[in-house]
N, C-alpha and C positions, 0 to 999 in steps of 0.2 A: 592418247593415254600417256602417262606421266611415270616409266619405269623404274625411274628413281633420281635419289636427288645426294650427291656427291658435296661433302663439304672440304674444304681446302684452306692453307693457313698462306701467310706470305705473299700478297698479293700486293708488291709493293709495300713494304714495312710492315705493319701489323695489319692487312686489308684480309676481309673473308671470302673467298670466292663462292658464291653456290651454282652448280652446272646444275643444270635440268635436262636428263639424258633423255625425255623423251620429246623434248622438240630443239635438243643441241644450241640450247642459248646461254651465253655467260652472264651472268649476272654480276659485277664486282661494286661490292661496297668498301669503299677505302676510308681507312679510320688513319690519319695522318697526327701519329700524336695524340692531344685532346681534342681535334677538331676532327667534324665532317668533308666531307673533300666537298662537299655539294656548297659549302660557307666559304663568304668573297675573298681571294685572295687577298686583292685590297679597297678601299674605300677613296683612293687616294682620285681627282680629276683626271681626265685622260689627256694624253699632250696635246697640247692646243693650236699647234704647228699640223699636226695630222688631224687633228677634228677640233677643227674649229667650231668656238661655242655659238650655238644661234638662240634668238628669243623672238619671241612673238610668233611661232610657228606650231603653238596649240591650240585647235578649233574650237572655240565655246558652241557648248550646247543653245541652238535657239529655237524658235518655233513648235514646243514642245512641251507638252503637261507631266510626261511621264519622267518622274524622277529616277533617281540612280543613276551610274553609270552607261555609256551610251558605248554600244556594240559598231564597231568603226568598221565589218564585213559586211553590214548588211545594204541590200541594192539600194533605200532609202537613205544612205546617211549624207547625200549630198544636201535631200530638205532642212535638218535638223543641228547644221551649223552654219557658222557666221564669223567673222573676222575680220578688223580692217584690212590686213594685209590681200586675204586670198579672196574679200568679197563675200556676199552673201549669197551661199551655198544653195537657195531656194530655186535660182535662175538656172541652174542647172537640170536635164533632164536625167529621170531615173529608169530603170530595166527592169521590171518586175517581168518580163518577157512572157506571150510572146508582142506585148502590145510594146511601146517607151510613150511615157508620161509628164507632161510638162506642165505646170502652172500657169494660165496665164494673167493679164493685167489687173485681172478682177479675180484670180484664183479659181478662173472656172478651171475643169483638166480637162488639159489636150491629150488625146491619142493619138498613137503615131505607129503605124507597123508599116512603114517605106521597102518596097522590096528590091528598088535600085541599090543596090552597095554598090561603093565607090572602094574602087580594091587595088591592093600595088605589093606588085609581085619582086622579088629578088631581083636587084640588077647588079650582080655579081662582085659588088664590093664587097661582100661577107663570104670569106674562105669557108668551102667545103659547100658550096650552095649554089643551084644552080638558078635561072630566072624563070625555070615554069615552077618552083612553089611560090604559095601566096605568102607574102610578109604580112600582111595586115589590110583588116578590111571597116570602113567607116560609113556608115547608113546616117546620113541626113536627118534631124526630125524633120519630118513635111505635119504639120496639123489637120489633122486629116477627118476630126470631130472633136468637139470640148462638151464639155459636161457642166451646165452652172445655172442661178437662177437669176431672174431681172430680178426679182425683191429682195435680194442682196444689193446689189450692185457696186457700185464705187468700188473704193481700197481699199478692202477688208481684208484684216492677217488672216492667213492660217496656224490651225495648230494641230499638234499630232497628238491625241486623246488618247490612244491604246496602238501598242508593240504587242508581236509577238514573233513566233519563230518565224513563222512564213510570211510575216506582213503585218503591216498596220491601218492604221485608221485615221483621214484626215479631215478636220471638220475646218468651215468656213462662214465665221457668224456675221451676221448684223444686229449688232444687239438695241438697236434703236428701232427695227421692225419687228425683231422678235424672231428672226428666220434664222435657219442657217440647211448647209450641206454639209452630209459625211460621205466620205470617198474611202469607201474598201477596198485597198490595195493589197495585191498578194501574189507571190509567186506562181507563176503557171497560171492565172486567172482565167477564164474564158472570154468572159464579157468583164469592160469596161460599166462599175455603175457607178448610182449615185443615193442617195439617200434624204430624201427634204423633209425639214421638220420644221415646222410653222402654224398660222390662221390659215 
C-alpha cells in the first residue's frame, strides 16, 4: 500500500524529488537548467586511444523472411546472420534445450541431447576460489538423429518463415519438386519434428 507521497525541492539545483513512503523508493528527476539530465551530455566521439573504433563487426540479417529488426537474445540467432568476418552464423548449433540442433549438409536437423559434458573445474588461479567448483561445462554435439526428406535433396537454403517469443519456424524448399520441410523449433520442446509439404 502506498501511504503517501512526499514532494521535495533541491535535488541538485532546481531537481524534484518524490519519495514513495510506502515502499521507501527515491525517485529523482533532475531538471539541470533547460535540459533533462536523462539528454546526452555530449555528442562528441569517444577517445580513440581508450576505444578504439572498429568496423565490419555488425551481423547482417540472413536466412530469414521475417522483416524488422532482429532480437540478438534469442537461442536461434546464430541461424539468421552471416558476415564475412565472423562467417556464416548457420554452421553453428542452437539451444532450444532440452534437445541442441544443428543443420546439416542438405539442411536436414540434427538432434543432439549428448549427456557426456566435458567439465573443468577451478584450478586455483582465480583468487577466492577453490578447485572442487565447476568453472564451465561443454557438451559436444554428437548427431544423434536428423530430420529431412530425399525429395529435397542436394543444397537447398533454408529460411525462417515465422518468429516468435518462444520459437520459430524453419522451412527447407525445393522449388523444382515442389517439396519442402518446416521445422518447429521452440523453447522447452518435447519432440524434435518436422513438417513435409509436397505430391
Amino acid at each position: 500500500n502506498i501511504r503517501g507521497i512526499g514532494l521535495a525541492s533541491k535535488c541538485m539545483h532546481d531537481a524534484h524529488v518524490m519519495i514513495n513512503m510506502g515502499v521507501q523508493s527515491i525517485l529523482c528527476l533532475c531538471i539541470l537548467g533547460h535540459s533533462w539530465a536523462l539528454e546526452a551530455i555530449s555528442k562528441n566521439s569517444p577517445n580513440a586511444e581508450l576505444f578504439p573504433h572498429v568496423t565490419g563487426h555488425v551481423l547482417q540479417p540472413k536466412h530469414t523472411a521475417v522483416s524488422g529488426p532482429k532480437q540478438t537474445n534469442k537461442f536461434w540467432a546464430n541461424w539468421i546472420v552471416s558476415d564475412a568476418v565472423a562467417g556464416n552464423g548457420a554452421v553453428h548449433a542452437i539451444y532450444p534445450m532440452p534437445y541442441v540442433l544443428k543443420l546439416g549438409r542438405s539442411n536436414e536437423l540434427k538432434a543432439s541431447q549428448n549427456p557426456e559434458a566435458m567439465m573443468w573445474y577451478q584450478d586455483g588461479r582465480l583468487t577466492n576460489r577453490d578447485g572442487s567448483r565447476l568453472e564451465l561445462y561443454r557438451t559436444a554435439f554428437v548427431g544423434e538423429f536428423g530430420l529431412g526428406a530425399k525429395e529435397i535433396g542436394g543444397k537447398h537454403s533454408f529460411e525462417v518463415v515465422n518468429e516468435g517469443i518462444f520459437g520459430l519456424h524453419v522451412a527447407v524448399k525445393n522449388p523444382v519438386a515442389n517439396v519442402s520441410m518446416m521445422y518447429p523449433i521452440y523453447s522447452g520442446m518435447a519432440y524434435v519434428s518436422a513438417r513435409y509439404f509436397g505430391a
